[in-house]
N, C-alpha and C positions, 0 to 999 in steps of 0.2 A: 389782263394780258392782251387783249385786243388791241386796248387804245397803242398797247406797247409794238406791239404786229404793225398797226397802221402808220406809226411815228417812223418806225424802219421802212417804210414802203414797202414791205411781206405782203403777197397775195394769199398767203392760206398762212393757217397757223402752224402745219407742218414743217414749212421754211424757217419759220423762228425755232423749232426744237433741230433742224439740221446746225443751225447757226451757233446756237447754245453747243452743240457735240461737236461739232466743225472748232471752237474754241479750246475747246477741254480738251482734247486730243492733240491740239496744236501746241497747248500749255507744256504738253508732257512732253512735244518733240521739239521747245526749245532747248528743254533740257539736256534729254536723251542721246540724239542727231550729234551735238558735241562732242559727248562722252563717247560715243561708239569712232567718231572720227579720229579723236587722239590715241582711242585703244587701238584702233587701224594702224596710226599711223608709228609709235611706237613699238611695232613688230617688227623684230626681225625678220628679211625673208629666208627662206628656206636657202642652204649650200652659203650664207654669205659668212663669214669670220668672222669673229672679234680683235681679233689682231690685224686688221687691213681698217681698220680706224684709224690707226695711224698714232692710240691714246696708250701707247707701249713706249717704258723707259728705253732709256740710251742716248747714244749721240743722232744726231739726224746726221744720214749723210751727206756729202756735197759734189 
């Protein structure tokens, strides 16, 4: 595990197990960080309509 410390240019070998956790953590927030965006972003906000979509039969006015 050393030689592997020294090839990264690591000064102690606690930065390699930062490095290792810093990735796994990262792995999960490519994921995650998306999914929670589009859950955001797909809410309706509060007081708005479903009918001011404008996605209601009839004729459009002119």
């Amino acid at each position: 595990m050393d030689e592997v410390k020294d090839a990264l240019g690591l000064t102690a070998r606690i930065d390699f197990y930062k490095m290792i956790a810093t990735a796994f953590i990262a792995g999960f927030a490519e994921r995650f960080v998306p999914d929670i965006i589009n859950k955001l972003g797909k809410q309706t906000p509060e007081g708005a309509s479903l009918t001011a979509s404008g996605s209601g039969g009839g004729n459009p006015t002119i």
